[in-house]
C-alpha positions, -999 to +999 in steps of 0.1 A: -473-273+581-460-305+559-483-334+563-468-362+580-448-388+561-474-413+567-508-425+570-511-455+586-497-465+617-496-508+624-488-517+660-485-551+671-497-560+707-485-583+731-448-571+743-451-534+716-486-515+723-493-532+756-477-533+784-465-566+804-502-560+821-524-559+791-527-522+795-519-490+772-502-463+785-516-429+791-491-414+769-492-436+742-529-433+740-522-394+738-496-400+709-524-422+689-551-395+692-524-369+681-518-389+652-556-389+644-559-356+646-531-350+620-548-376+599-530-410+602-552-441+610-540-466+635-551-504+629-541-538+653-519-564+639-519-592+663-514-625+666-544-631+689-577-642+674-609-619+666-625-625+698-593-620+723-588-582+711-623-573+713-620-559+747-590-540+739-597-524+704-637-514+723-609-496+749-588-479+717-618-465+702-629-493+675-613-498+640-599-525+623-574-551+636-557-578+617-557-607+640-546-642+641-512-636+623-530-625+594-556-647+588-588-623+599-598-587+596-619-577+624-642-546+625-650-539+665-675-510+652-696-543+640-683-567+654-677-591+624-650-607+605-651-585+569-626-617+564-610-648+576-592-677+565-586-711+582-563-737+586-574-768+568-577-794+601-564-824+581-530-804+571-528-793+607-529-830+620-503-840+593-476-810+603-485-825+637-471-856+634-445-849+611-433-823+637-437-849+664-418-874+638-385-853+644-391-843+682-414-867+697-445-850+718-457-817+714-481-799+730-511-782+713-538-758+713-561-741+691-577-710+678-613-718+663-628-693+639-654-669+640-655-636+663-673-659+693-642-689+686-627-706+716-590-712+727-586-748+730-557-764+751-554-799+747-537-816+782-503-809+787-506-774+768-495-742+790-509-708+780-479-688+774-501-655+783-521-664+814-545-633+811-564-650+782-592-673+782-588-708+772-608-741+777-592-775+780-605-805+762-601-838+775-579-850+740-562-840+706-595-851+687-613-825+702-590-795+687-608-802+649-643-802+660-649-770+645-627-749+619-593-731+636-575-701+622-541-718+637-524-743+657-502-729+689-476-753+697-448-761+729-421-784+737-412-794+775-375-787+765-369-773+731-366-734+729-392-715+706-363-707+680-353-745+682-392-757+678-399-736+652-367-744+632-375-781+633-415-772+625-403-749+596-384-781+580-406-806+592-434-788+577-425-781+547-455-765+525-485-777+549-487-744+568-466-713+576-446-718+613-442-685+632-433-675+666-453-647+682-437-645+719-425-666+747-440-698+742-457-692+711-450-713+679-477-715+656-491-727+630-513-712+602-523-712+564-498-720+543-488-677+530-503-660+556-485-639+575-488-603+587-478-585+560-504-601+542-529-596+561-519-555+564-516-556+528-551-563+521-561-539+551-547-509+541-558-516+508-592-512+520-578-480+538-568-465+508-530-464+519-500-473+503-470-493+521-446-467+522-473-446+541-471-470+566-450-471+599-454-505+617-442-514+653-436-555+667-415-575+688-413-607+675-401-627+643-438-632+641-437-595+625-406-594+599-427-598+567-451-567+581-414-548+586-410-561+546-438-543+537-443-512+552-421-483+548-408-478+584-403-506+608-394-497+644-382-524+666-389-525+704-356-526+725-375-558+740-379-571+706-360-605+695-330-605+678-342-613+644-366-582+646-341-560+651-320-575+623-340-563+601-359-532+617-350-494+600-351-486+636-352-494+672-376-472+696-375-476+736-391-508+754-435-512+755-431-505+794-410-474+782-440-462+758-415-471+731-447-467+702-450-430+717-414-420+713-414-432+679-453-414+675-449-380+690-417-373+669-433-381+635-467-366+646-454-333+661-459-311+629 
C-alpha cells in the first residue's frame, strides 16, 4: 500500500471543521482517526484565541492548535502556550483612530493573551459568534489593561470586505487586517498570519509544506492555502478563498473536510 501523499492535515474551524452548531460530525471525526491510523497528524488553525478552543481540541483528542490567526501555539495535552505573540496596545489604539479617521466610529473588542485571556467587548461591539464568551467593559480604555493577541473590529454599515479594505489602507504597517467570518475584521501583529503560524508548527512536527493538506473558509486563510501543498475550499467558503484554492470540497454542514479526507486516506 503507498503511503498517503501527506502528513499533516490543517483544518480551520468556524464555518470548515464545525458545523453552524459548534459541533463535529460523526463522520468527519471517523475520517480524522482514519487518517491517524495511516499516519497523518491533524492540528487546529483558528482564528479563535487559546482559551476558546480548549473545549473543543479536549473533544478532538488533544494536540496542537494554532490559534488567534497565528499568533499562539496551544498544546491542550498541557494546557500552555509553547508560544504567543501580542499586539503592541499603543499600535492598536493608533490603527484605531486612523481607521476611525476614514470611517468615523468603529466598534471594538479584544482578545487578551494567555490560555485563561478574556474576550472584551467594548459598548456597541456585537459578537459575531454568539456561542462564545465575552465580557463587556464599561469603555475603550479598558481593552489595554492587559496584553491582547488582536483587535476584532465592526461597522454599523460597512460590509466586512469594505471595512477591511479601508483598515488595510488606513493601517498601513501598524498591524496585519484580516477577516475571519461574518462580522470579523481584525487586527493583529504586523506579519502574522496563518501560514505563519502553521509554518512554525509543522516545523516542530517535523513536516514539510507540501505534506500538508489545509481546509478554511475565509480570506482569513489564503496565506495558509500559500503555504501548504493542497488547499481545499469549502463550497461555503468566500470568494477570495476559492480564488485561490487547488480545490473545492462540499459545504462544513455537508462534512466537506471528510469528502476531501476519506478519498486521500483510503489506501
Amino acid at each position: 500500500m503507498a503511503a498517503p501523499a501527506y502528513a499533516l492535515i490543517a483544518t480551520d474551524l468556524d464555518g470548515t471543521l464545525l458545523r453552524g452548531d459548534d459541533t463535529v460530525s460523526d463522520r468527519t471525526r471517523e475520517a480524522l482517526v482514519g487518517a491517524a491510523a495511516a499516519g497523518a497528524r491533524h492540528i487546529v488553525v483558528t482564528g479563535r484565541p487559546a482559551p476558546r478552543v480548549q473545549p473543543l481540541l479536549a473533544d478532538l483528542g488533544g494536540g496542537l492548535a494554532v490559534c488567534a490567526q497565528g499568533a499562539q501555539l496551544y498544546d491542550a495535552d498541557g494546557d500552555r502556550l509553547l508560544w504567543s505573540l501580542t499586539l503592541d496596545r499603543e499600535l492598536a489604539e493608533q490603527a484605531l483612530g486612523k481607521i476611525e479617521a476614514e470611517v468615523g466610529q468603529v466598534y471594538a473588542a479584544v482578545d487578551q493573551d494567555g490560555v485563561e485571556g478574556l474576550t472584551l467587548i467594548e459598548p456597541g461591539y456585537l459578537m459575531p459568534h454568539p456561542t462564545l464568551p465575552a465580557v463587556r467593559v464599561h469603555d475603550r480604555a479598558e481593552l489595554w489593561a492587559e496584553p491582547i493577541s488582536k483587535v476584532l473590529l465592526r461597522h454599523s454599515a460597512l460590509s466586512d470586505d469594505e471595512l477591511a479594505a479601508v483598515a488595510r489602507a488606513a493601517v498601513g504597517p501598524l498591524a496585519t487586517v484580516t477577516m475571519s467570518g461574518p462580522g470579523t475584521v481584525e487586527l493583529q501583529p504586523r506579519g502574522v498570519t496563518k501560514a505563519t503560524g502553521l509554518g512554525l508548527a509543522a516545523e516542530r512536527l517535523g513536516i514539510a509544506a507540501g505534506a500538508t493538506v489545509a481546509f478554511g473558509d475565509m480570506p482569513n486563510d489564503v496565506p495558509m492555502f500559500g503555504w501548504a501543498g493542497l488547499g481545499v475550499a469549502m463550497a461555503n467558503a468566500h470568494p477570495e478563498l476559492k480564488a485561490v484554492a487547488d480545490e473545492v470540497t462540499a459545504s462544513n454542514e455537508e462534512d466537506g473536510v471528510a469528502v476531501v479526507v476519506e478519498r486521500l486516506f483510503s489506501g
